[in-house]
Backbone as CSV, one residue per row, in Angstrom:
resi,resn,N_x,N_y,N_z,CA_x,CA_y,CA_z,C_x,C_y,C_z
1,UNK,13.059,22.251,-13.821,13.427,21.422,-12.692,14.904,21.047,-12.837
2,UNK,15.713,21.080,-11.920,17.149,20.993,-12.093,17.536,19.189,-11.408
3,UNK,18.325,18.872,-12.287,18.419,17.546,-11.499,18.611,17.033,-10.537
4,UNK,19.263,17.559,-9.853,18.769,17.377,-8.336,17.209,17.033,-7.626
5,UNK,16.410,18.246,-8.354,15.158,17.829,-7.601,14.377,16.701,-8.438
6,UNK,15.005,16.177,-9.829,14.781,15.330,-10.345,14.653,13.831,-9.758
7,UNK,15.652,13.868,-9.055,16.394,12.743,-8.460,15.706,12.515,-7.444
8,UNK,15.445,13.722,-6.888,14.443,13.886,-5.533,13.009,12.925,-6.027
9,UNK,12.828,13.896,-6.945,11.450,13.236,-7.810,11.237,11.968,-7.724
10,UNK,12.151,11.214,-8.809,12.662,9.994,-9.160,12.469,9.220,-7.713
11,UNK,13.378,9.524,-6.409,13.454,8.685,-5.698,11.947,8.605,-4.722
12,UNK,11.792,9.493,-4.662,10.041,9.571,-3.899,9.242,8.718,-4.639
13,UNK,9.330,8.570,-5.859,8.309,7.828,-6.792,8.755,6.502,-6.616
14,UNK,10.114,6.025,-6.562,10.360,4.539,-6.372,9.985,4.304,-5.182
15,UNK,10.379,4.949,-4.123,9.771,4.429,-2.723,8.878,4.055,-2.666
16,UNK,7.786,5.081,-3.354,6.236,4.744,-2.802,5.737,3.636,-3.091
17,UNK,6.468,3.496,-4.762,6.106,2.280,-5.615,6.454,1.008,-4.713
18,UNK,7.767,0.839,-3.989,8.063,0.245,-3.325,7.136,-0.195,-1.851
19,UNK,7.080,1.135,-1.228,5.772,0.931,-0.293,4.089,0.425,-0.437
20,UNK,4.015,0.624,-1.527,2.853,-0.189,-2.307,3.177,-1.611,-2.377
21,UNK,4.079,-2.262,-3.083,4.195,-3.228,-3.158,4.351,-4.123,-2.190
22,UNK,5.342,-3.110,-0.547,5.032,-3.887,0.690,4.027,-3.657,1.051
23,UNK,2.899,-3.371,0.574,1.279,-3.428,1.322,0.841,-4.405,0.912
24,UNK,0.983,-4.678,-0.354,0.088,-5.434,-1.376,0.888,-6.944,-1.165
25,UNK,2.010,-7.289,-0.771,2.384,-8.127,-0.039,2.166,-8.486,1.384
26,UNK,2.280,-7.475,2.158,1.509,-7.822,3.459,0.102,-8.052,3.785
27,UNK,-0.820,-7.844,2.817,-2.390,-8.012,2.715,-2.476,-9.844,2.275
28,UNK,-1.372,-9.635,1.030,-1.564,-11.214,0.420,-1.499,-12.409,1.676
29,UNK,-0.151,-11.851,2.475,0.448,-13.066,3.017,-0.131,-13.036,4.353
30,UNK,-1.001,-12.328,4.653,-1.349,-12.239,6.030,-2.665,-11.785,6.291
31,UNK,-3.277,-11.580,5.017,-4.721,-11.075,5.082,-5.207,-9.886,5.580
32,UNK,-6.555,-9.319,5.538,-7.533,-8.286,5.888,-6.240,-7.758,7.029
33,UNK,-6.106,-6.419,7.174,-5.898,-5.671,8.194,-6.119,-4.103,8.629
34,UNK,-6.291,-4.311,9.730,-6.281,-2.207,9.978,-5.348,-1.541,9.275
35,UNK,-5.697,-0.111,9.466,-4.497,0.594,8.694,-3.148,0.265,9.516
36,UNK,-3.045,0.623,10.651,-2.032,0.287,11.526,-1.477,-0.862,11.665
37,UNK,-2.224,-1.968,11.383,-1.092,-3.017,11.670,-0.616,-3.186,10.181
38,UNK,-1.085,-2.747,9.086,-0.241,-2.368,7.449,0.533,-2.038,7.861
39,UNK,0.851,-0.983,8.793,2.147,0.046,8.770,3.336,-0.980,9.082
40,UNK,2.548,-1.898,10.672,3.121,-2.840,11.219,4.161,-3.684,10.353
41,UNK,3.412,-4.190,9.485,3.647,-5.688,8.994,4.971,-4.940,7.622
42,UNK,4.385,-3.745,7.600,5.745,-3.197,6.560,6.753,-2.208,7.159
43,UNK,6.793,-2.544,8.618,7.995,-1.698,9.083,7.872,0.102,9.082
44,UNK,6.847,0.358,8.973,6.383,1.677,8.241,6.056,2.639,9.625
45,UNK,5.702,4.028,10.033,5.006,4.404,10.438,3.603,4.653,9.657
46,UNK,2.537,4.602,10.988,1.046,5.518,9.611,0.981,6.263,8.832
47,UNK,1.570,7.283,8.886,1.736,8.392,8.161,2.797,8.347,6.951
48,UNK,3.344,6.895,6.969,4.366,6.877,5.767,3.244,5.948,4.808
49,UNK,2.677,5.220,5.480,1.559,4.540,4.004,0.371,4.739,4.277
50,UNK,0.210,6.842,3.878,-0.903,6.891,3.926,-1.026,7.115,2.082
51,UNK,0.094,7.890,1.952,0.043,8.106,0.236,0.457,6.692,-0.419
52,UNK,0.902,5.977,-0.291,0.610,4.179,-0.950,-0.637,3.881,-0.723
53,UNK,-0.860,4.021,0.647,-2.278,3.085,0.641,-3.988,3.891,-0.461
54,UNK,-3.597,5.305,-0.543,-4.362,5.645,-1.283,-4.252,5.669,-2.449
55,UNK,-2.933,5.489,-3.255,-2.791,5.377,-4.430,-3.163,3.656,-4.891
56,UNK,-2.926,2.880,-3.465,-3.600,1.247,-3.935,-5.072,1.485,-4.451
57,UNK,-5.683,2.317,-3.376,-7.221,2.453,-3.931,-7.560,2.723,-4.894
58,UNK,-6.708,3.765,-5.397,-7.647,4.570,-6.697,-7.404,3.847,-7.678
59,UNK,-6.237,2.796,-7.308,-6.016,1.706,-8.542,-6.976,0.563,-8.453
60,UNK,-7.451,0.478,-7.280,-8.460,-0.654,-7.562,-7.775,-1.988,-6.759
61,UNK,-6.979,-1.666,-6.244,-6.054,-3.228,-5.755,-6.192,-3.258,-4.274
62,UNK,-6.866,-2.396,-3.476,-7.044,-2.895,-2.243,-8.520,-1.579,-1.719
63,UNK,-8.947,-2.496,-0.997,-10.069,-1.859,-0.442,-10.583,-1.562,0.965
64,UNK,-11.326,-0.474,1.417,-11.519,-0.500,3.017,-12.565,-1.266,3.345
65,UNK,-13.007,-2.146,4.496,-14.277,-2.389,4.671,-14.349,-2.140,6.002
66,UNK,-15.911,-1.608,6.455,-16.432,-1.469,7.593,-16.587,-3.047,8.448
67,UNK,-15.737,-2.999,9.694,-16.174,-4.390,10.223,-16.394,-3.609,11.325
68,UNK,-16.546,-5.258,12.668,-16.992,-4.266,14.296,-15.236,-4.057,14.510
69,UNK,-14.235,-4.667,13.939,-12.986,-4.456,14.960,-12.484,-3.171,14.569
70,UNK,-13.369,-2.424,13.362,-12.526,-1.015,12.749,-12.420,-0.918,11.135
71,UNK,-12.045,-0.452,10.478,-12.379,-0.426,9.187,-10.509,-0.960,8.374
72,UNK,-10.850,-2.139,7.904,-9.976,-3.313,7.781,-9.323,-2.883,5.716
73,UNK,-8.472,-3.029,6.121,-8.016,-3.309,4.359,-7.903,-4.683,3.841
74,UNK,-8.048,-4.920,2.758,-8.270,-5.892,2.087,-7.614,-5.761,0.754
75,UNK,-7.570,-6.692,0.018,-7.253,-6.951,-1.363,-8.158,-7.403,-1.941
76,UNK,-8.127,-6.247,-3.411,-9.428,-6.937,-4.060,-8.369,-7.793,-5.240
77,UNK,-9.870,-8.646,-5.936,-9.755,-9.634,-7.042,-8.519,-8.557,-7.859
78,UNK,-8.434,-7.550,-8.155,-7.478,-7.132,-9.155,-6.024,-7.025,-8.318
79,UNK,-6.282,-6.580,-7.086,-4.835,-6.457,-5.652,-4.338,-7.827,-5.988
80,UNK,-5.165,-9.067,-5.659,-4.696,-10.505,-5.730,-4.231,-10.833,-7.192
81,UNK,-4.512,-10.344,-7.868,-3.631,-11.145,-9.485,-2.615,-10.139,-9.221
82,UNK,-2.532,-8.920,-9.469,-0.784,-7.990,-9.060,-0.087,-8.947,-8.605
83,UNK,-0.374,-9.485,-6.990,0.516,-9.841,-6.110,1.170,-11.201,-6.983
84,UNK,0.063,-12.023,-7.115,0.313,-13.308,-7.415,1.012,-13.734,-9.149
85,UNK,0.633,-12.565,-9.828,0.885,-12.290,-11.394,0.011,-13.254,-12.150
86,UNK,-1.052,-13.370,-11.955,-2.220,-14.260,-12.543,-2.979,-13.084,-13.061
């Protein structure tokens, strides 16, 4: 890999990290939401936090649930100590 695409690397990985962290902040401070208004509340299109929002999952820090308004994200008990550092 030549450094260039290193950098490439490098910077895709901070973003996302970054885009994670505006999820996991916009869930805290504003509670349960659709995927779409996530995107909303972080300035995002859908399709830019679809790879954050699945890497929140597999970590365990935010979750989908079935409601009647659509299937809502949430923060779980481990999402809420991240945010809060408890």
């Amino acid at each position: 890999m030549s450094n260039d695409e290193e950098m490439t690397a490098q910077d895709a990985n901070r973003e996302t990290e970054e885009q994670e962290t505006s999820i996991l902040e916009a869930l805290y401070k504003k509670g349960p939401a659709l995927p779409i208004e996530v995107a909303v509340r972080t300035y995002s299109f859908p399709e830019d936090i679809a790879t954050p929002l699945a890497n929140l999952e597999q970590k365990g820090l935010v979750e989908r649930q079935q409601m009647k308004t659509g299937e809502m994200l949430v923060l779980t008990k481990k999402g809420y100590k991240q945010v809060t550092g408890m």
